[in-house]
C-alpha positions, 0 to 999 in steps of 0.5 A, spaced: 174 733 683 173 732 690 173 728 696 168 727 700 163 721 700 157 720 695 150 722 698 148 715 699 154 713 703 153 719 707 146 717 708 149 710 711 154 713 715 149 718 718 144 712 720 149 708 722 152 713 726 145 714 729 144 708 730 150 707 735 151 713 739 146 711 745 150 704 745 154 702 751 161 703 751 161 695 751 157 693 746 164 697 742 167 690 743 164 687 738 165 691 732 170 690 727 171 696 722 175 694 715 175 697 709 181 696 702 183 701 698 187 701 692 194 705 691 197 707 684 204 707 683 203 713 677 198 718 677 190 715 678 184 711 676 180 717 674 179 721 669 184 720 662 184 724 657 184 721 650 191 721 648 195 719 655 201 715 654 202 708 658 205 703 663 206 697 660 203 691 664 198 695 668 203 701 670 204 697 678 199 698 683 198 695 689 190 693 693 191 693 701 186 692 706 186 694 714 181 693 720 180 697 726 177 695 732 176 698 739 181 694 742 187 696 737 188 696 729 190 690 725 196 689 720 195 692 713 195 685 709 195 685 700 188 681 699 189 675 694 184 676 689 183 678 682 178 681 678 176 678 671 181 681 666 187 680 669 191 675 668 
């Protein structure tokens, strides 16, 4: 496995990185970026062989969202929301 982004992200990125780069450094102002992320407490969500032993209950993770701005970043906060599933 690698890290890198699939194609169409990068194709967004690239796009919007064009899109931007000739703006006013005001217009930065404005923007918000944010994204979340989820963080396993053992091993990841990826490839599992067919035989793999098992946490019980899900074996603990934890979903955390952030935000940066030009004026600074923000507090990492746990997102209330649940996927279909769980209880």
């Amino acid at each position: 496995h690698n890290n890198r982004p699939h194609a169409s992200h990068s194709y967004k990125s690239e796009a919007l990185k064009k899109r931007h780069e000739k703006k006013p450094n005001k217009s930065w102002e404005h923007l918000l970026w944010s994204d979340e992320t989820k963080i396993n407490a053992f091993g990841s969500d990826g490839v599992q062989p067919a035989r793999s032993a098992t946490v019980k209950h899900g074996g603990g993770s934890v979903m955390i969202r952030g935000c940066v701005s030009e004026k600074g970043h923000c507090r990492l906060t746990r997102p209330y929301h649940r996927a279909m599933g769980e209880g």
